[in-house]
C-alpha positions in Angstrom: -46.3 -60.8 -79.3 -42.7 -62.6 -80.0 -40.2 -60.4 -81.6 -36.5 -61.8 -82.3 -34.1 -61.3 -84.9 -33.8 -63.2 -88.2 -31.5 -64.0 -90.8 -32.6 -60.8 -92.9 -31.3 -58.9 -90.4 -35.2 -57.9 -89.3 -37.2 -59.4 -87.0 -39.8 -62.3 -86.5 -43.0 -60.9 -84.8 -45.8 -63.3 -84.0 -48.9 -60.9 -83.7 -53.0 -61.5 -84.7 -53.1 -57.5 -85.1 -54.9 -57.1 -88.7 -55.9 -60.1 -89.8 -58.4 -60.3 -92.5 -61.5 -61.4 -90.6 -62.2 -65.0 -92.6 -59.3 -65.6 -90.8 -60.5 -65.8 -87.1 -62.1 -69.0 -87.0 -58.2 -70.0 -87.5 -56.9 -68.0 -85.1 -59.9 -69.6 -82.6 -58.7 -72.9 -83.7 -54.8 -72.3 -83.3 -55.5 -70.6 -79.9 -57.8 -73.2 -78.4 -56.9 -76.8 -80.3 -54.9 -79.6 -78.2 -52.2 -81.7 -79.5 -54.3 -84.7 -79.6 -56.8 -82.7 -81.8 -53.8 -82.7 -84.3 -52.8 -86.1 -84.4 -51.8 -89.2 -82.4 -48.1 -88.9 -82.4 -46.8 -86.1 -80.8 -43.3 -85.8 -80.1 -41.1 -88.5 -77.9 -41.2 -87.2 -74.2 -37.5 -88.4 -74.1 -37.1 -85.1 -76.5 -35.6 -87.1 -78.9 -36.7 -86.2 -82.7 -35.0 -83.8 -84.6 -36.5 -80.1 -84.6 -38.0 -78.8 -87.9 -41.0 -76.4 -88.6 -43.2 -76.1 -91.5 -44.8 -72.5 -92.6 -49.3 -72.5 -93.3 -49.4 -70.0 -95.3 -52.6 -68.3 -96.0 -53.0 -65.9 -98.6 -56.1 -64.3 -100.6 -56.2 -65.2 -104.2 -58.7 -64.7 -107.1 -61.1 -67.0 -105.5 -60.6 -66.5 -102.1 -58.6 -67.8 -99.4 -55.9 -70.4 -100.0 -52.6 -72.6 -99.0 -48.9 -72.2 -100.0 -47.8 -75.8 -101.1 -44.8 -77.5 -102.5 -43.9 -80.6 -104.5 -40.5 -81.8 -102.5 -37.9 -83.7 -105.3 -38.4 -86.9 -106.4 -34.8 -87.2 -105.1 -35.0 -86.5 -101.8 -34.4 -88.8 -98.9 -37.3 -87.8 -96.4 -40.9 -87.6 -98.1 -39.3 -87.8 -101.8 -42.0 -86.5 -104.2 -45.0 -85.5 -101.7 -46.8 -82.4 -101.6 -46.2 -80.3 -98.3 -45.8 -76.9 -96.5 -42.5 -75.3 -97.0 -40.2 -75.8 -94.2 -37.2 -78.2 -93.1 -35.0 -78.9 -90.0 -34.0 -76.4 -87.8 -30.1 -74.7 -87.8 -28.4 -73.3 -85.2 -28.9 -69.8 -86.4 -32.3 -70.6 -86.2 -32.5 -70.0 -82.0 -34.4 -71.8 -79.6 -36.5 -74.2 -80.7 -38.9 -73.8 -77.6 -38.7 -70.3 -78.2 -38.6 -67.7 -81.8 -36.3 -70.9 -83.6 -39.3 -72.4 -84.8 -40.5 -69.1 -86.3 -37.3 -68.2 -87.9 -37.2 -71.8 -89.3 -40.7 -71.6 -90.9 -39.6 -68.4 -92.5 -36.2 -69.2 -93.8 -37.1 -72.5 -95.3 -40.1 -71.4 -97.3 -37.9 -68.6 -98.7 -34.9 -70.9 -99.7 -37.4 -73.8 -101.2 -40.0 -71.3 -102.6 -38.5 -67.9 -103.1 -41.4 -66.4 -100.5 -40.0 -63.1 -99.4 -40.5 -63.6 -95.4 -41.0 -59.8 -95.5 -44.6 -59.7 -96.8 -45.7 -62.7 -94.3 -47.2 -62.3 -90.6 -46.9 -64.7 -88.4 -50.4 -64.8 -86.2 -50.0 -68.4 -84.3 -48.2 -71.9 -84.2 -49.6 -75.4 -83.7 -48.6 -77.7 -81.1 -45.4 -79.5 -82.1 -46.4 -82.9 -83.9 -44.2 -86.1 -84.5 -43.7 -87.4 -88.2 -42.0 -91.2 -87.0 -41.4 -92.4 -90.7 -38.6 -89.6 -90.7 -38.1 -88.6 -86.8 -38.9 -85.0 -87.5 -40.4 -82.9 -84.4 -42.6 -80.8 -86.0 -44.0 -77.2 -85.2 -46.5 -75.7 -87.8 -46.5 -72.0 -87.7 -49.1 -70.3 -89.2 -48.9 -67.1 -91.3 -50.9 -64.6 -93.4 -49.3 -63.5 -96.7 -50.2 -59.8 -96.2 -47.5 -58.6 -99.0 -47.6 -61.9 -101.6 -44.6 -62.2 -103.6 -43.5 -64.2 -106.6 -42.6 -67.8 -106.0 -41.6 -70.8 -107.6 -38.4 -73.7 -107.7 -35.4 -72.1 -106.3 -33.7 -75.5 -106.3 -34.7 -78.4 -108.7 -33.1 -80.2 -106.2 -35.6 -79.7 -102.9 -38.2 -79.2 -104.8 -40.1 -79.9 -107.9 -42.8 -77.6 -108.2 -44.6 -74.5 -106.0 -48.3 -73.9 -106.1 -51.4 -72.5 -104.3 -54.3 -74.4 -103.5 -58.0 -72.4 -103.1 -59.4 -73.0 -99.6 -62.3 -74.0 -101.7 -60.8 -76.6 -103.5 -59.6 -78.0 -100.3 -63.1 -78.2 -98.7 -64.7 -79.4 -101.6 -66.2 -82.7 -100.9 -65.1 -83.7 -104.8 -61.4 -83.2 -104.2 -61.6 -85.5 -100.7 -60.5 -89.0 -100.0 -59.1 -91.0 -97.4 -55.4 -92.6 -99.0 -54.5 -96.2 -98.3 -50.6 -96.9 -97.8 -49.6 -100.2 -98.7 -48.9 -101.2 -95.3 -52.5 -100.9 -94.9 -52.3 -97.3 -93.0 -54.8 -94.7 -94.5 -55.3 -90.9 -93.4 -56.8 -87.9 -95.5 -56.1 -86.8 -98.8 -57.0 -84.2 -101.0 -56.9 -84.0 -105.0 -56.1 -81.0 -106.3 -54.0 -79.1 -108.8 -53.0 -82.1 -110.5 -51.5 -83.6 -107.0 -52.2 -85.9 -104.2 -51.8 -84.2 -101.1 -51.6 -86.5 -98.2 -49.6 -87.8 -94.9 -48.5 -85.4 -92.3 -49.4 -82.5 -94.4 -53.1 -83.4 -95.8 -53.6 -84.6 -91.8 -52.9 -80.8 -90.8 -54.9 -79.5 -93.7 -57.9 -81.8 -92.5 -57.7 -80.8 -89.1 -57.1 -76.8 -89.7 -60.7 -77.3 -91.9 -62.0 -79.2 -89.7 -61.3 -76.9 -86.4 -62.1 -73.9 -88.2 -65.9 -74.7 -89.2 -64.9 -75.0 -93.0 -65.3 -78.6 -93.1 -68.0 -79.8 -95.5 -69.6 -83.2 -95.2 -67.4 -85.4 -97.3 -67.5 -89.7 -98.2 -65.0 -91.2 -96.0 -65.2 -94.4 -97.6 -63.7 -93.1 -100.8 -60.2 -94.6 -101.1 -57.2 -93.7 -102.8 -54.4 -96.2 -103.2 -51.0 -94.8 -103.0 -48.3 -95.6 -105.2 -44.7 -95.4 -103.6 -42.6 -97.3 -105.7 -42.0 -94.3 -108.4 
C-alpha cells in the first residue's frame, strides 16, 4: 500500500483490498506483465521524456464492466482529436514521479479534464512506464476502480471534446476490432465504438490489458482501418 497526500487535501492510497472479483484477472495481469508485454518503446534510458500518467478506469455499468475515455480537442497540440484515458504531464505538486507523483497525476488530470471526483476512485496497481515518441511523453498508466462513480463530462471545451464510457464488452467484441493503418504505413490496434476510433497508445494499452487479462476474444487481424489525420 502507497499512501501520500494529494491536492484535495486527502490522500492517494494504492491498495487491491475489495475489488470486485471480475477484476482479478487485471490485478494478475498488472502484477505479473513486463514492459515489453506493453509495447516496444519504453522510456529513453537517458531519462529523457517528459513525465505524464494516464488514469484506467474501471467502473461497473448497466452491462457490465467498462473504460473511462475521453475525446482530447481538436485543438490541441499533442494527440489533437484522439480518443484516450484521462491524464496529462506531471506538475511539481504532483511529487515524485518514481514514487506517489504518478498517482496524484492520474487522479488530478482526470478530475480537471472529466470532472471524476478522485474521491470515489481506488487505485489497485500501475503499469510499467511506456514511451509515446510522436510526443516525448513518459508514460505511467495507473489503474483504478470507480468504487463511488460520479458525474462526468467536458469541463474544458478546450482539452477536451467529449467524455464517455466504453462496455468491456464492446471492447472485446471481435465486431468493433481492427488493426488502423497510419499513413506512414505504421498500423497498431483499434477499436470502434461509441461512434469513435480508438487507437495509438491508448487502443495499444486497451489491447494488451484484454489480452493479459483472458478477455481477449479471437478477432480478424487483417481487417484495416485507414486513418485520416488531416482534419
Amino acid at each position: 500500500m502507497t499512501r501520500a497526500s494529494n491536492t484535495w487535501g486527502g490522500s492517494v492510497t494504492l491498495s487491491k483490498e475489495g475489488l470486485p472479483g471480475w477484476l482479478d484477472p487485471v490485478v494478475r495481469a498488472v502484477e505479473t506483465v513486463e514492459p515489453l508485454q506493453l509495447s516496444r518503446f519504453l522510456p529513453p534510458a537517458d531519462g529523457a521524456g517528459r513525465q505524464s500518467a494516464v488514469l484506467i478506469l474501471f467502473g461497473e455499468g448497466e452491462r457490465g464492466p467498462e473504460l473511462l475515455l475521453m475525446e482530447r480537442a481538436s485543438s490541441l497540440r499533442s494527440h489533437a482529436g484522439q480518443p484516450a484515458f484521462p491524464g496529462g504531464a506531471l506538475d511539481p505538486e504532483d511529487g515524485d514521479p518514481a514514487a506517489e507523483g504518478p498517482l496524484r497525476c492520474a487522479l488530478r488530470e482526470s478530475e480537471e479534464e472529466t470532472g471524476l471526483d478522485p474521491a470515489g476512485v481506488q487505485l489497485f496497481g500501475m503499469l510499467p512506464k511506456l514511451y509515446i515518441p510522436v510526443s516525448g511523453f513518459v508514460v505511467a498508466p495507473v489503474l483504478g476502480w470507480w468504487r463511488e462513480p460520479s458525474p462526468v463530462g467536458v469541463v474544458d471545451p478546450n482539452e477536451t471534446a467529449r467524455v464517455f464510457t466504453v462496455p468491456v464488452a464492446d471492447l472485446t467484441d471481435p465486431a468493433n476490432r481492427a488493426m488502423a493503418i497510419h499513413p506512414l504505413g505504421h498500423k497498431g490496434p483499434a477499436f470502434l465504438v461509441e461512434s469513435a476510433l480508438v487507437w495509438g497508445f491508448t487502443a495499444g494499452l486497451i489491447d494488451r490489458l484484454l489480452h493479459h487479462a483472458g478477455w481477449e476474444r479471437p478477432w480478424d487481424q487483417d481487417r484495416l482501418v485507414p486513418l485520416d489525420l488531416r482534419s
